[in-house]
C-alpha positions as CSV (number, residue, x, y, z in Angstrom):
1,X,76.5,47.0,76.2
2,X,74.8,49.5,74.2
3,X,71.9,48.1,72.2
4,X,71.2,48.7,68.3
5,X,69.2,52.2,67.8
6,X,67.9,52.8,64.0
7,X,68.6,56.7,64.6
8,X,72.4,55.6,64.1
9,X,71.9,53.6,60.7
10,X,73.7,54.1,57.3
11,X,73.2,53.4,54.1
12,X,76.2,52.2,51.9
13,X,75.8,52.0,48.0
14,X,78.4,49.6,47.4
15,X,79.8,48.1,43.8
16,X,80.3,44.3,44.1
17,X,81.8,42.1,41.7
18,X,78.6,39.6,40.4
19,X,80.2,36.4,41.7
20,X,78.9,33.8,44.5
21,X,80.0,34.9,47.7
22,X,80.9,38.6,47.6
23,X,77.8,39.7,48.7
24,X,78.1,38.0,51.7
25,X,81.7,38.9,52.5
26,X,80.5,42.2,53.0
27,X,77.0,41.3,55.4
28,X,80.1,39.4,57.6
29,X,82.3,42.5,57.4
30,X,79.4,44.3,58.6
31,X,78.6,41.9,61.4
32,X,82.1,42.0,62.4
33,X,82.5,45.7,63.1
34,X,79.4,46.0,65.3
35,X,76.9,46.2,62.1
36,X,73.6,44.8,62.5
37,X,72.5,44.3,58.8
38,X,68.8,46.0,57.8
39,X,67.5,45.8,54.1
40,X,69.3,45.2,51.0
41,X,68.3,46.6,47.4
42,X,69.7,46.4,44.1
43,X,69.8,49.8,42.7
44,X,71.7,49.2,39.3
45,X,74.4,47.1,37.5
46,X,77.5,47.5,35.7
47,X,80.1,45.6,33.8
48,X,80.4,42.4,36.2
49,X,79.6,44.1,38.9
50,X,76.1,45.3,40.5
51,X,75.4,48.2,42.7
52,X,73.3,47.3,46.1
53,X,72.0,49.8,49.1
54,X,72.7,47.7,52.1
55,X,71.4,49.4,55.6
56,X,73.4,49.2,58.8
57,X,72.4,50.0,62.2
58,X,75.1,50.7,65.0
59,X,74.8,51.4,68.5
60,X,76.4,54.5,68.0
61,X,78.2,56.9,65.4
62,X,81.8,56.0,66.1
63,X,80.5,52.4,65.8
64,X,78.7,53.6,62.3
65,X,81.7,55.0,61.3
66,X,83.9,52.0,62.1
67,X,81.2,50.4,59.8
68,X,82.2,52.1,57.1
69,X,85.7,52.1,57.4
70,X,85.4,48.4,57.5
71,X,83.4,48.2,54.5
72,X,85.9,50.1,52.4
73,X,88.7,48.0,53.0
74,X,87.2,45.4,51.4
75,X,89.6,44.6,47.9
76,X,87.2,44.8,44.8
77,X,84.6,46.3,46.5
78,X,84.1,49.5,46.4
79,X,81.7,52.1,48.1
80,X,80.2,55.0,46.4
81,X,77.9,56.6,49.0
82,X,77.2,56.8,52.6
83,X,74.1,57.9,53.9
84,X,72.6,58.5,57.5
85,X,69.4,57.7,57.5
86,X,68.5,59.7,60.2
87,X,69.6,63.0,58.4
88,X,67.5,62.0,55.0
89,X,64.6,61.8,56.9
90,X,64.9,65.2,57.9
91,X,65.9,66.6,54.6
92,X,63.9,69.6,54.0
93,X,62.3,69.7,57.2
94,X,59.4,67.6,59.3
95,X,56.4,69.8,58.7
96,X,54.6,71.5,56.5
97,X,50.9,73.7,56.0
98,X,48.2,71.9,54.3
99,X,45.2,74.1,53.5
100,X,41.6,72.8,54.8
101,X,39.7,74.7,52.5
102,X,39.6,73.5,48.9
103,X,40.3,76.9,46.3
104,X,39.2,75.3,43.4
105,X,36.8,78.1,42.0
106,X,36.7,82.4,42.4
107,X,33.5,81.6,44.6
108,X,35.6,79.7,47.3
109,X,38.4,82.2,46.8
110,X,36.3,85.2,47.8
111,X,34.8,83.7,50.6
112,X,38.1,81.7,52.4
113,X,40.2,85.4,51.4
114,X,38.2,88.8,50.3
115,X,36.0,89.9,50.5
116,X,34.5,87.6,53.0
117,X,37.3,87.1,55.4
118,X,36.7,90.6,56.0
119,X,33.3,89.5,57.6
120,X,35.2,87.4,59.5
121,X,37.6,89.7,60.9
122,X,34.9,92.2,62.2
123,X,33.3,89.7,64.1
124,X,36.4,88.8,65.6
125,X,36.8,92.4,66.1
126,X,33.4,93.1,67.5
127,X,33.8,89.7,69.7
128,X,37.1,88.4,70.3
129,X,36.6,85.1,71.8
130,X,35.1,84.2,68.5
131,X,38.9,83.9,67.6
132,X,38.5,80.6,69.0
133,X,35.6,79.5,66.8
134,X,36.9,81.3,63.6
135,X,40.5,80.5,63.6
136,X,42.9,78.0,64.2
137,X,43.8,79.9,67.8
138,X,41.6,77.0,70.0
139,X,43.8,74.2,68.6
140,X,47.6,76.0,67.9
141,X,50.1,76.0,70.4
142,X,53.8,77.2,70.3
143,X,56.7,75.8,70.7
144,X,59.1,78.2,72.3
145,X,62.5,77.4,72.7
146,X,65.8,79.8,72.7
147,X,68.3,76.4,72.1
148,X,70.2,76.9,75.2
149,X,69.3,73.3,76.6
150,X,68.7,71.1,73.3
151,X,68.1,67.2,74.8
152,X,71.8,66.2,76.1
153,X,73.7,68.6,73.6
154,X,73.4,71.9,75.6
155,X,73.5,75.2,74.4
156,X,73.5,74.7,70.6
157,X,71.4,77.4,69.4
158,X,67.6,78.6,68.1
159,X,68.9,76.9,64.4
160,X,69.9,73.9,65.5
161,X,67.2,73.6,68.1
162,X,64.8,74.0,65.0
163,X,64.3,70.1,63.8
164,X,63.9,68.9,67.5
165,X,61.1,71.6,67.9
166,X,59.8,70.3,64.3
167,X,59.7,67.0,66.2
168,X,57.7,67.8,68.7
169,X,55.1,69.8,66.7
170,X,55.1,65.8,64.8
171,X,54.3,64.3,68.1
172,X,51.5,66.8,68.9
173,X,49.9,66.1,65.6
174,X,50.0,62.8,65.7
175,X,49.6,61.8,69.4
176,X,46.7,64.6,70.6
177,X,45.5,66.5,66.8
178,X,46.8,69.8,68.0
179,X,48.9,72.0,65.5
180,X,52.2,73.0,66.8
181,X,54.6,75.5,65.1
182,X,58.2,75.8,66.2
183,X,58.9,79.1,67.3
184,X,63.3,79.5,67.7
185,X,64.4,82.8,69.2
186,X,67.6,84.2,68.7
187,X,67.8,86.0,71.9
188,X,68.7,84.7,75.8
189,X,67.1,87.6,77.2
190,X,64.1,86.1,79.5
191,X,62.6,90.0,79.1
192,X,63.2,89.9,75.3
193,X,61.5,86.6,75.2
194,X,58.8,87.1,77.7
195,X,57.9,89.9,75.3
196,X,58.2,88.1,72.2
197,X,55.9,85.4,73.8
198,X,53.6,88.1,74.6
199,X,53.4,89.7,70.9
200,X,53.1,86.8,69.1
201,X,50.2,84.9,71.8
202,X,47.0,85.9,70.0
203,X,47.7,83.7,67.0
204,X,47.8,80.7,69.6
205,X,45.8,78.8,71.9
206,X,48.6,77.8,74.5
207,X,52.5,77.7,74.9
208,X,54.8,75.5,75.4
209,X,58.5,76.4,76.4
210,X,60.9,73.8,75.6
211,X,65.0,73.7,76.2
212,X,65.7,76.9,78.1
213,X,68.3,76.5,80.3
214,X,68.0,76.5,84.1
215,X,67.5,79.0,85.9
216,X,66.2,81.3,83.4
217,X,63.4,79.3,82.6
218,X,61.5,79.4,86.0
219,X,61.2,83.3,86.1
220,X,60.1,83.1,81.7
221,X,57.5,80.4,82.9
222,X,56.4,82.3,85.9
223,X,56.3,85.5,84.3
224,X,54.1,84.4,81.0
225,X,51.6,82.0,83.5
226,X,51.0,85.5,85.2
227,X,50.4,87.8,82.2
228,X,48.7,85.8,79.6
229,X,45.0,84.5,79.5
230,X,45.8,81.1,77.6
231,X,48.0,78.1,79.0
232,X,51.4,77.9,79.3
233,X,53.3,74.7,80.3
234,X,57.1,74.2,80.6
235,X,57.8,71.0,78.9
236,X,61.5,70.4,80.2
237,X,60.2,71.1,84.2
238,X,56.6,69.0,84.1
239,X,56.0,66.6,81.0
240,X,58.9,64.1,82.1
241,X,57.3,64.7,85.8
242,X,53.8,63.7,84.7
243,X,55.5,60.3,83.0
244,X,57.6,59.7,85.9
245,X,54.8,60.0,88.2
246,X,52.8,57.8,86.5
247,X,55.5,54.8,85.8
248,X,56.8,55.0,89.6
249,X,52.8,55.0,90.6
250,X,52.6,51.9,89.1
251,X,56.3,50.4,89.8
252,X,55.3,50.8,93.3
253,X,52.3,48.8,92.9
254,X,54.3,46.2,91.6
255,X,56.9,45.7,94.7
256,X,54.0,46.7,97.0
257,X,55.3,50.2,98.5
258,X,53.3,53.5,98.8
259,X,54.1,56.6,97.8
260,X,53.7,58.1,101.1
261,X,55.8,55.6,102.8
262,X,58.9,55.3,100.3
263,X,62.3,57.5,100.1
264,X,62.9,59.1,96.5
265,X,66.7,60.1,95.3
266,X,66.4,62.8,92.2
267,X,69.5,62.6,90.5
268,X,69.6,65.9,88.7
269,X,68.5,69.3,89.5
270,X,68.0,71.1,86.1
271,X,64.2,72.2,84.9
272,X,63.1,68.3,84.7
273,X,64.6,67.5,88.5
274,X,63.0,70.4,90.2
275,X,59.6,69.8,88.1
276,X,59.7,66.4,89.3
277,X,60.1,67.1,92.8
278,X,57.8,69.7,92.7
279,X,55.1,67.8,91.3
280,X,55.7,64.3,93.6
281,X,55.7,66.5,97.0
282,X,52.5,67.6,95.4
283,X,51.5,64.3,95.3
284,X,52.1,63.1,98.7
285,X,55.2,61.9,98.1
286,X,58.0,60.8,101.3
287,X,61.1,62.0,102.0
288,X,63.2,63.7,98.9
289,X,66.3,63.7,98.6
290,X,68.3,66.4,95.4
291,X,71.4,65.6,94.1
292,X,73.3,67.1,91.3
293,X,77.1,68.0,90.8
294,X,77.7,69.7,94.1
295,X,76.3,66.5,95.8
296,X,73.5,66.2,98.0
297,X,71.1,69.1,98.1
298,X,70.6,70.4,102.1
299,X,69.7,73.7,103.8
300,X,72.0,76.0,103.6
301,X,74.8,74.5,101.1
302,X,76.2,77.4,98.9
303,X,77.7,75.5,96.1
304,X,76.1,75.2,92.9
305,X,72.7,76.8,94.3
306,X,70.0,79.6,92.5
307,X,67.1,80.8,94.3
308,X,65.1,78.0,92.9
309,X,67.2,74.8,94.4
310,X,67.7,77.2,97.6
311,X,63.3,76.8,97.8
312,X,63.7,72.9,96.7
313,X,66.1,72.6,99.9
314,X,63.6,73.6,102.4
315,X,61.0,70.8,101.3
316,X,63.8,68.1,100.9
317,X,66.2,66.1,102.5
318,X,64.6,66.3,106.0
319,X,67.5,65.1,108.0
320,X,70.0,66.9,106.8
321,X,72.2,64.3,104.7
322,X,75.3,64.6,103.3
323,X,77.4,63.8,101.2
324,X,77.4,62.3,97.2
325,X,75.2,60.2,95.5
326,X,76.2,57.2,96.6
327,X,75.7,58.4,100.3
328,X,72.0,59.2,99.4
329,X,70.9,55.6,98.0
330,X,72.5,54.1,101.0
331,X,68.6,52.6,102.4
332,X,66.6,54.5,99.2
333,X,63.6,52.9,98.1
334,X,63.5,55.0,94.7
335,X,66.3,56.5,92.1
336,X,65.1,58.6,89.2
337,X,68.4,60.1,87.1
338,X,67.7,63.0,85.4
339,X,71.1,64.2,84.7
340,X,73.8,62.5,82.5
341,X,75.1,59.2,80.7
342,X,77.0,56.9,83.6
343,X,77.0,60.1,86.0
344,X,76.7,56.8,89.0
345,X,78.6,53.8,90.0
346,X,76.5,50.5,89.2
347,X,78.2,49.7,92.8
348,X,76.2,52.8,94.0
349,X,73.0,50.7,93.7
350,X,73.9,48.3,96.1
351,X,73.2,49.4,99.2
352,X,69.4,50.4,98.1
353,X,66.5,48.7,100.2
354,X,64.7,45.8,98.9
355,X,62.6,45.8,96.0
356,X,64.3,48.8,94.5
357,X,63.3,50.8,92.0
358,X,65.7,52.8,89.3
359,X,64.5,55.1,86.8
360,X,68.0,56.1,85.2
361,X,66.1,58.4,82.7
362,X,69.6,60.3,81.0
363,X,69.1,60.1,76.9
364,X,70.8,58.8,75.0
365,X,72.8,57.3,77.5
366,X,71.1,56.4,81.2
367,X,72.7,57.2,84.2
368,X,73.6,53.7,84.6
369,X,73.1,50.8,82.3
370,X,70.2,48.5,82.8
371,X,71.9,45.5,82.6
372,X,74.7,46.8,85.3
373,X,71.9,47.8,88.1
374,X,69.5,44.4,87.8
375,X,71.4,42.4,90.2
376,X,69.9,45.4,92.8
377,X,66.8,46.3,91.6
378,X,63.2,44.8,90.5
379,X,61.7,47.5,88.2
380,X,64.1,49.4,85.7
381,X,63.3,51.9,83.9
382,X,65.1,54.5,80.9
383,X,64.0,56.9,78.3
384,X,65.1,54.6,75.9
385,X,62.6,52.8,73.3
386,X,65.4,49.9,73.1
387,X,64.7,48.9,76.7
388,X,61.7,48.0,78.7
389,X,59.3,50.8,80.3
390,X,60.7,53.6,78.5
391,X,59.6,56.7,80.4
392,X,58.8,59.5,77.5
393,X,56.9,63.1,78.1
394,X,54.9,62.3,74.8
395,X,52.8,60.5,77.1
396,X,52.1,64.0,78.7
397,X,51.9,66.9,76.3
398,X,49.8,65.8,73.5
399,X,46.9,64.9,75.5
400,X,47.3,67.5,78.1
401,X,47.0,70.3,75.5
402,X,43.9,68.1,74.0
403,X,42.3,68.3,76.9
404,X,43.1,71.7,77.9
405,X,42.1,72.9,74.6
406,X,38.6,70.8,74.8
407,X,37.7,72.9,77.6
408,X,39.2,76.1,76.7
409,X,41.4,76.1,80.1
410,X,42.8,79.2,81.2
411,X,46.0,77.7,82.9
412,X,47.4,74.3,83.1
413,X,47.9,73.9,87.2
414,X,49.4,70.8,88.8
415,X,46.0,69.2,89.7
416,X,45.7,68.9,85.8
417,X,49.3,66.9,85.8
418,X,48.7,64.8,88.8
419,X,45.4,63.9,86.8
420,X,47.0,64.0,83.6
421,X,50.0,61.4,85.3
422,X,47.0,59.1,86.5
423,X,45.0,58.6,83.6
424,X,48.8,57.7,82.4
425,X,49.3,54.9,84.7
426,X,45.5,53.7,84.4
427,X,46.5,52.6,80.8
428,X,48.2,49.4,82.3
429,X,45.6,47.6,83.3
430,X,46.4,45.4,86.4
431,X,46.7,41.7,84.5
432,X,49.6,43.2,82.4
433,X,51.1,45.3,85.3
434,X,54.9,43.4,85.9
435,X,58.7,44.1,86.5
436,X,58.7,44.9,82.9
437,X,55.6,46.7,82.2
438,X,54.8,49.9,84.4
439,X,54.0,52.5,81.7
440,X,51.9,52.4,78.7
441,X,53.5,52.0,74.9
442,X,54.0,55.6,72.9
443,X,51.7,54.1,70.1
444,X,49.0,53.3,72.8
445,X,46.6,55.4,70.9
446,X,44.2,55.2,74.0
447,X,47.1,56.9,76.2
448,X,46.5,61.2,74.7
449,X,42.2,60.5,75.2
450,X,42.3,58.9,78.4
451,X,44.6,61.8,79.0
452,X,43.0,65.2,77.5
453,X,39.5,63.3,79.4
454,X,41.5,63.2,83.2
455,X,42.8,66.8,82.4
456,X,39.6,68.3,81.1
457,X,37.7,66.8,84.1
458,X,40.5,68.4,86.2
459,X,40.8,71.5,84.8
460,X,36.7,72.5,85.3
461,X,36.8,70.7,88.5
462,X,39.4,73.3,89.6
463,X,37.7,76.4,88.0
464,X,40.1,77.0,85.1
465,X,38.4,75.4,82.4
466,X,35.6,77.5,80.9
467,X,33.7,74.7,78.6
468,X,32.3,71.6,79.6
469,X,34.4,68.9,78.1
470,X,32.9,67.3,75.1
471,X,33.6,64.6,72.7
472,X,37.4,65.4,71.5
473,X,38.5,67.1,68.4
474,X,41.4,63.8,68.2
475,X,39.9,60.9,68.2
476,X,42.9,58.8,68.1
C-alpha cells in the first residue's frame, strides 16, 4: 500500500450546517475514501451554517479526487473550493532576486550602478579572473535542462520543466548557499545547446545539466567538459550515483559484505544507470550486471543499444548472462532500480543471496514496494521521504558545487564524487548505522560541509582546484 505523501493534499472550503455532529460526518467521509485529515480552520460564517478549510492528504491524485467526490455527496453540505496544495505553493513561481546592496541614497546609486560600476568593469576587462572576486560568477551555477526527461514524466518540455529547475535552484540555496538560475531551452539540438551553454557561461561559475534525455546527454556533457574552463556536472548521470554509492557503502557495512566482493544488478540504463555504473567500477566495485527493457545488457546484443551502453557492455556482465531481470538477481547480492514504478516481480527478489540488499530507487513509485520485497532482503532502500533511507541527489549537488566553488575547481572529475559519496556515508556515524539507517537525513545540515570539505580536498589533491580550500562561504 501506498503511503500518505503531503505533495497530493487538498484543501476543501466546505459550508456546514452549525449543528453537533456535522463537522464530523465529513472528517469520517474523509477517512473513508482514503483521506488522512490535516488542519481545520474556520474561515467565515453564514446563516446557520459556517464555512471551514479542512486539509486532506491522499496517497495519490485519483485517491484526492475520490476525496472530493466523496465530500460532495454529502446532503447539506456543500463545497465551494478545492485547492491542491502543492500547486499554491508554486503560485507565481519558487524564486526570486533580492539585491545585496542597500540603494537608499544617490551616493550608493552611483557607486553599485554609474559611474562606478564602470570602474568595475575595466578591471574586469583589464583582468578577467577578477570576475570571480567582483561578481556573482564564483558562486552562480546554471541549471540547464531542454525538458526532454522531466523526473518520471518524460519529454514534457523547457515550460513545464521550469518549476522543477526552480526547485533545484531552492535546494542549492538552501542546502550548499550557491545561487542557481534555471535556464529552459527550447531547442533539442545538442549543437544548438552546446552553443547556448557556451554563450551564456561567463555569467556563471559552473553548470549543471539536468533532464536531457539519453543518449543525447553524454555527447552535450562531454562536449561542454572539453570546451569550457569552469565545471560542468550532469545531475541525472552522477548526483544519484554519488547517493547511491554512499547508502550501499554503508548498507554493506551493515550485512558485512565488501564492495569488491559483492554482485550489483542496475535496473535501468538511462543517464542515472550508466552514471552509476560508471562511478561504482570506479570505485572498485564486483561484478555488474545492466538491465533495462531489452533485458540483460551483454556483448554484442543489438536491441535497444547506443554507443554508450555498447561501452557499458564491455566492463559488465563478465560471464555473459542472459536473460531478464529476474534471471540476473538469481544469486545477486545488490539491486539498485533506476528505471520505473513496479517494472519487477516482488517474486523476482527471492532467489537473491543472503543479506540482500534492494535499492528500488523509481520516484514516485519504486520498482517494487518495500513492504512486498522485506520477506527477501535486510536493507531497503527508495527515493521516497515516506520510507526509511531515502536515497536523494540533494545529498550530492549542493555541497559538491560548494566545494568546487571554494576552491575555484576547474572540472568536477570522479575522484571528487567518490569523495563527495564518502563524506556522504561518514555522516552516519557507526552507533546509529542499522537496517533502517544507511544514509544521512536531507535536513542534516552537516551533510553539504562535510561534503564541499571532501570535494575541495579532492579536487586540489587531483590538480583541478586552483585555491586552497578555506572556511566555506555556507556555513550551514
Amino acid at each position: 500500500m501506498i503511503k500518505m505523501n503531503p505533495s497530493y493534499s487538498v484543501v476543501l472550503r466546505v459550508r456546514i450546517p452549525n449543528r453537533p455532529g456535522m463537522l464530523g460526518k465529513v472528517l469520517s467521509v474523509i477517512g473513508r475514501a482514503g483521506g488522512d485529515v490535516g488542519a481545520i480552520a474556520i474561515v467565515g460564517f453564514e446563516d446557520g451554517y459556517i464555512i471551514r478549510d479542512i486539509e486532506a492528504s491522499a496517497p495519490d491524485l485519483d485517491e484526492a479526487k475520490l476525496i472530493t467526490a466523496a465530500v460532495k455527496r454529502i446532503e447539506e453540505i456543500r463545497v465551494l473550493n478545492v485547492a491542491d496544495r502543492t500547486l499554491l505553493l508554486h503560485q507565481g513561481g519558487k524564486l526570486e532576486v533580492m539585491s545585496k546592496v542597500p540603494l537608499k541614497t544617490r551616493y550608493d546609486l552611483a557607486m553599485a550602478y554609474t559611474p562606478g560600476v564602470a570602474r568595475v568593469a575595466m578591471a574586469i576587462h583589464e583582468s578577467p579572473e577578477r570576475a570571480y572576486e567582483l561578481t556573482i560568477k564564483k558562486n552562480t551555477v546554471a541549471i540547464v535542462t531542454d525538458g526532454t526527461a522531466v523526473l518520471g514524466l518524460g519529454d514534457i518540455g523547457p515550460r513545464a520543466a521550469l518549476p522543477v529547475m526552480e526547485g533545484k535552484a531552492l535546494l542549492f540555496k538552501n542546502f550548499g548557499g550557491v545561487d542557481a538560475f534555471p535556464i529552459c531551452l527550447d531547442t533539442r539540438d545538442p549543437e544548438e545547446i552546446v552553443k547556448t551553454v557556451k554563450w551564456i557561461s561567463p555569467g556563471f561559475g559552473g553548470v549543471m545539466l539536468e533532464d536531457i534525455s539519453s543518449p543525447r546527454c553524454f555527447g552535450i556533457e562531454s562536449r561542454l567538459k572539453k570546451e569550457l574552463d569552469i565545471p560542468v556536472f550532469h545531475s541525472d548521470q552522477h548526483s544519484g550515483a554519488v547517493a547511491v554509492l554512499a547508502g550501499l557503502s554503508n548498507a554493506l557495512r551493515v550485512v558485512g559484505k565488501g564492495l569488491a566482493e559483492v554482485r550489483i544488478v542496475v535496473c535501468g540504463l538511462g543517464a542515472a544507470g550508466i552514471g552509476l555504473i560508471r562511478l561504482l567500477g570506479a570505485a572498485g566495485a564486483g561484478p555488474i550486471i545492466g538491465c533495462d527493457r531489452a533485458g540483460i545488457l551483454y556483448r554484442g546484443r543489438r536491441e535497444n543499444m547506443h554507443p554508450v551502453k555498447e561501452e557499458i557492455a564491455l566492463v559488465t556482465n563478465p560471464s555473459g548472462l542472459r536473460g531478464g531481470v529476474a534471471d540476473a538477481l538469481a544469486g545477486a547480492d545488490v539491486f539498485i532500480g533506476v528505471s520505473e514504478a513496479r517494472s519487477v516481480h516482488p517474486d523476482a527478489f527471492r532467489q537473491m543471496a543472503k543479506d540482500a540488499i534492494v535499492f528500488a530507487l523509481a520516484n514516485p513509485v519504486p520498482e517494487v514496494l518495500p513492504g512486498d520485497v522485506e520477506p527477501f532482503a535486510r536493507v531497503i532502500a527508495t527515493g521516497r521521504p515516506d520510507y526509511d533511507n531515502q536515497i536523494s541527489n540533494t545529498l550530492c549537488f549542493p555541497g559538491l558545487f560548494r566545494g568546487a566553488f571554494d576552491c575555484r575547481a576547474r572540472e568536477i572529475n570522479r575522484e571528487m564524487l567518490i569523495a563527495a559519496a564518502g563524506a556522504i556515508a561518514a555522516c552516519v556515524v557507526p552507533e546509529e548505522l542499522m537496517e533502517s539507517n544507511i544514509i544521512p537525513s536531507l535536513f542534516n545540515r552537516q551533510v553539504s560541509g562535510k561534503v564541499a570539505q571532501a570535494v575541495s580536498e579532492a579536487a586540489i589533491r587531483t590538480g583541478v582546484g586552483t585555491l586552497a580550500h578555506k572556511q566555506a562561504y555556507f556555513s550551514g
